[in-house]
C-alpha positions as CSV (number, residue, x, y, z in Angstrom):
1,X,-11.0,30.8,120.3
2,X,-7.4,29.5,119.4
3,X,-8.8,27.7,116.5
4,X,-10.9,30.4,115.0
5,X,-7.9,32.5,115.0
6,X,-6.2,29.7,113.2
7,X,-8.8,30.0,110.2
8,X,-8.1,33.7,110.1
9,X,-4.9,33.0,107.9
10,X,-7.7,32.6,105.0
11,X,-10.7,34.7,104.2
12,X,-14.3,32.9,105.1
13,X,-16.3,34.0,103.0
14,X,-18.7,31.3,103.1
15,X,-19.5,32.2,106.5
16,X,-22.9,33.7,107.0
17,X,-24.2,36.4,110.0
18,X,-27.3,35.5,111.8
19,X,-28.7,38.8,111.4
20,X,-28.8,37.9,107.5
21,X,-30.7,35.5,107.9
22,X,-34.3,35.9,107.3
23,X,-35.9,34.6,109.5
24,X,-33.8,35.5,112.7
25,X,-35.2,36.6,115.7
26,X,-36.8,40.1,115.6
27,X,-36.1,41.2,119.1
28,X,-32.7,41.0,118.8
29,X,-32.3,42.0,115.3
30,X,-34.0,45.4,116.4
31,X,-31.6,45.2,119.6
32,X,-28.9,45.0,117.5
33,X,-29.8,48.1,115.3
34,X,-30.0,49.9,118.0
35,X,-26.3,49.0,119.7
36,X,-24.9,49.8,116.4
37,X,-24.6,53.7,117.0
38,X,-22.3,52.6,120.4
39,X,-20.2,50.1,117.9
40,X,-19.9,52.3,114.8
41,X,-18.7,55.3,117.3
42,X,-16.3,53.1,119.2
43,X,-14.5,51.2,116.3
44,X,-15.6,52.5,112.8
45,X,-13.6,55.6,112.7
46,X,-16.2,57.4,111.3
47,X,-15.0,60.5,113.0
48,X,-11.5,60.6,111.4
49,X,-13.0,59.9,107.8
50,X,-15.1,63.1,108.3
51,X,-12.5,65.2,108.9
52,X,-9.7,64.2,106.3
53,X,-12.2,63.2,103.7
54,X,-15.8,64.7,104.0
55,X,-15.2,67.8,105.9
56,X,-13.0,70.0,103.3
57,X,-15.6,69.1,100.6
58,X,-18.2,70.6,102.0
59,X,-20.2,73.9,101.5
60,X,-21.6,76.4,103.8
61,X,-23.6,77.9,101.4
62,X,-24.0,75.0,98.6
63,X,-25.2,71.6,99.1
64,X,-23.3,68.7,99.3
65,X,-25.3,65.6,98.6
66,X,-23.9,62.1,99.7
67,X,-25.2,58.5,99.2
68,X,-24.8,56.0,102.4
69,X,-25.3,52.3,100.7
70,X,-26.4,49.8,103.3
71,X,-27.3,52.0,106.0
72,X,-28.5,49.6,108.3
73,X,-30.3,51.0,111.3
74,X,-28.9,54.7,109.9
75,X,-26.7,55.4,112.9
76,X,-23.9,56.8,110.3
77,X,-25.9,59.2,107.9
78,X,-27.5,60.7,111.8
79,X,-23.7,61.3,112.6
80,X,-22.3,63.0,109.7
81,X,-25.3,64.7,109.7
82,X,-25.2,66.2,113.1
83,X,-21.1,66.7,112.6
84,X,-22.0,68.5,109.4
85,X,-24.3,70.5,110.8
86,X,-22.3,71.5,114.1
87,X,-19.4,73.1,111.4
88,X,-22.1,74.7,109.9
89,X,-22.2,72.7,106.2
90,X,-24.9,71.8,104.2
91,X,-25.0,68.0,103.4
92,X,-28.0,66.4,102.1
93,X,-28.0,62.4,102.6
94,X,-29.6,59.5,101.0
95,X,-28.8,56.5,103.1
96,X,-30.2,53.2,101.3
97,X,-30.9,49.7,102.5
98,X,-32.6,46.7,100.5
99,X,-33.1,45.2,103.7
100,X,-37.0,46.5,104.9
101,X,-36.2,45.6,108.1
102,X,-33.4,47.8,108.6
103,X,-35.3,50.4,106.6
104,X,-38.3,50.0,109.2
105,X,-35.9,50.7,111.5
106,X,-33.9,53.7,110.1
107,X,-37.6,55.0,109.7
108,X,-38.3,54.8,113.6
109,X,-35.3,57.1,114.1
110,X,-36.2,60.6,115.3
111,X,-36.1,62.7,112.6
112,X,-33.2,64.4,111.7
113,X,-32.6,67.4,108.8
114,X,-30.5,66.2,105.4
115,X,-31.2,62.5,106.1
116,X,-33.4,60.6,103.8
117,X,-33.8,57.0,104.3
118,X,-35.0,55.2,101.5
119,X,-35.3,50.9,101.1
120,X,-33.8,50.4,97.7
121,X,-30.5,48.8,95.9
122,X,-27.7,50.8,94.4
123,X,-29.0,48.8,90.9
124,X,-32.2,50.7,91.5
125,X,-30.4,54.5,92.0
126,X,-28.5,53.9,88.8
127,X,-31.7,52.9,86.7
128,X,-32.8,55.8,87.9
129,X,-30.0,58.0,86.9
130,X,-29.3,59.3,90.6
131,X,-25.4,61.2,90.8
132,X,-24.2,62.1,94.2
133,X,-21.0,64.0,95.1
134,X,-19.9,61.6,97.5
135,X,-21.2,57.8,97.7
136,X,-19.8,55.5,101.2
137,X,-20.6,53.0,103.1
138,X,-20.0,51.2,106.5
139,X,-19.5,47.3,106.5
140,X,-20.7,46.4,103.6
141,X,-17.6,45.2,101.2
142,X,-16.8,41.8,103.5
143,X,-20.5,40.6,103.0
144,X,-19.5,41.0,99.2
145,X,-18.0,37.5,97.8
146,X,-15.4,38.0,94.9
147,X,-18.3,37.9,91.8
148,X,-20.4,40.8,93.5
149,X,-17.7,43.3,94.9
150,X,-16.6,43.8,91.2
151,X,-20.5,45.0,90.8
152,X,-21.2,46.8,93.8
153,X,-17.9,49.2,92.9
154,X,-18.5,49.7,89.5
155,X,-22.4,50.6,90.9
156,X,-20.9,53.1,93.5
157,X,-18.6,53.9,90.7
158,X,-21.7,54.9,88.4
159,X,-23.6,56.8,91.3
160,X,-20.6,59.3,92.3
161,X,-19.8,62.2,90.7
162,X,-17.0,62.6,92.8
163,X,-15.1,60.4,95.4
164,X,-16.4,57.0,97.1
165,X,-15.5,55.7,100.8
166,X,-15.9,52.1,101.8
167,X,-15.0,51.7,105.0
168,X,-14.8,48.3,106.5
169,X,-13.4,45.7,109.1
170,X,-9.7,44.6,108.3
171,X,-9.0,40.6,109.4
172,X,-6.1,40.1,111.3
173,X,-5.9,37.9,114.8
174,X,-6.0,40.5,117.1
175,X,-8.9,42.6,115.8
176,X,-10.8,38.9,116.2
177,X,-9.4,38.4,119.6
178,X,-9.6,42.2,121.2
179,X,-13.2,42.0,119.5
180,X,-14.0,38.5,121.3
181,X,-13.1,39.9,124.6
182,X,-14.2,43.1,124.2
183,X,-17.8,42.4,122.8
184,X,-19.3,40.6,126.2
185,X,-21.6,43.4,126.7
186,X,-23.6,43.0,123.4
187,X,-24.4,39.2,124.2
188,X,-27.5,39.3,123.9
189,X,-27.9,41.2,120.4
190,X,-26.3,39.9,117.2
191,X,-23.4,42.0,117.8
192,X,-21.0,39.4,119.1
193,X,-21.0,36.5,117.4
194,X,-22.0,38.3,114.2
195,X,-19.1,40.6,114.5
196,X,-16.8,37.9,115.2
197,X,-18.2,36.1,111.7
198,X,-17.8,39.7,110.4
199,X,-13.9,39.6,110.8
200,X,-13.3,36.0,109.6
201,X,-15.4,37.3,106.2
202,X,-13.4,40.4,106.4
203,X,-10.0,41.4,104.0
204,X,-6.7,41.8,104.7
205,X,-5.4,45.1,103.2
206,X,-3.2,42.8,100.6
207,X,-6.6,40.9,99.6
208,X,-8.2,44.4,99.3
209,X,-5.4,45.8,97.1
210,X,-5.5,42.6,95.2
211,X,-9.4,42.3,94.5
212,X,-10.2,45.9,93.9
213,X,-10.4,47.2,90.6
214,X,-7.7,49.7,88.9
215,X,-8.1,53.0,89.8
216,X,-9.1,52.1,93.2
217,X,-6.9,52.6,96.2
218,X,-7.2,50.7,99.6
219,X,-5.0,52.6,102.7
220,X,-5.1,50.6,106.1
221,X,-6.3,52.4,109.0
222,X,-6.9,52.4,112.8
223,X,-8.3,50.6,114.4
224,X,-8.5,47.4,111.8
225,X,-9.9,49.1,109.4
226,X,-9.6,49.1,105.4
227,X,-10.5,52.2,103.9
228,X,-11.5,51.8,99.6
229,X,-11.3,55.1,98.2
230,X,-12.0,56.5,94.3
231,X,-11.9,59.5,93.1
232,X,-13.3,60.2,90.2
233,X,-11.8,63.8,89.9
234,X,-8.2,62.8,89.6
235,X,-9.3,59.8,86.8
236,X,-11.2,62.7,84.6
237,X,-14.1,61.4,84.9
């Protein structure tokens, strides 16, 4: 592990997670899905973002609609959902994924009220002239390599009418070790060594800041976490 933590100095973006890869193995990929709602809770800091971000946006009488991009197995829309729902806001959700796997699996989730799951691109939404008030997503900027993550803002740009959160995994040594030794339990899913791979393609908060477009601001937060904010209120758009 001391020499992977070496080659954290640098950002590996060339670095590719099993669970992208087509033809990886089923079982686990569907394991993996599934151990993504413990993960997300545990580290993701999903709960916090409600609160200061989502929360005093929403209605109890007017709909809310938000767009999750890259939903993976759907474990985040579920959550805002139910935490919407328990303070007694309406929030509608869209949470998207090009990967039909992930969509399958989303799909196999027990139904729950204000989540839509849909297998589509955030290219596709835009042709289509969707708007939501609030566009996020969980994980997705560090599998982004520096000629797409100019695209995929400027599409979560295009699809907002209001703010957008990117939440993701900030690189640093100890998130990789405290991750390595922490992560033993989800062996035998993609979790581990995928989320190992996830760090090492992950941003610093300076590479963030430095990569992200004007108008854009990145805030670090715990635990390792970059958040990418815009709001498209205070630009006037």
């Amino acid at each position: 592990m001391t020499a992977a933590v070496g080659m954290l100095r640098q950002r590996d973006a060339d670095a590719v997670e099993e669970m992208d890869r087509p033809g990886c193995d089923p079982v686990r990929l569907d394991r993996t899905y599934a151990q993504f709602s413990v993960v997300n809770r545990a580290v993701a800091g999903w709960r916090g973002i409600y609160r200061t971000h989502l929360r005093p946006i929403l209605s109890v009488d007017r709909a809310t609609t938000l767009l999750d991009i890259g939903c993976g197995g759907g474990d985040v829309p579920v959550l805002l959902a139910a935490w919407a729902a328990r303070d007694r806001r309406v929030l509608e959700i869209t949470a998207i994924d090009p990967d039909r796997r992930a969509f399958e699996f989303a799909l196999r989730r027990q139904r729950v009220d204000g989540v839509t799951f849909r297998q589509a691109s955030t290219a596709e939404l835009a042709a289509e002239g969707k708007r939501y008030d609030v566009v996020i997503s969980n994980h997705v900027l560090h599998h982004l390599d520096a000629a797409e993550l100019p695209q995929f803002l400027g599409e979560s740009a295009m699809l907002s009418r209001g703010s957008v959160i990117h939440n993701d995994i900030r690189r640093s040594p100890a998130a990789y070790a405290l991750f390595y030794a922490g992560s033993w339990p989800f062996r035998r899913s993609f979790i581990r060594d995928d989320g190992l791979t996830s760090i090492r393609r992950s941003y610093t908060t300076a590479e963030l800041r430095a990569a992200a477009p004007p108008g854009w601001a990145v805030a670090p937060r715990w635990p390792f976490r970059n958040l990418l904010t815009l709001n498209r209120n205070a630009r006037g758009d």
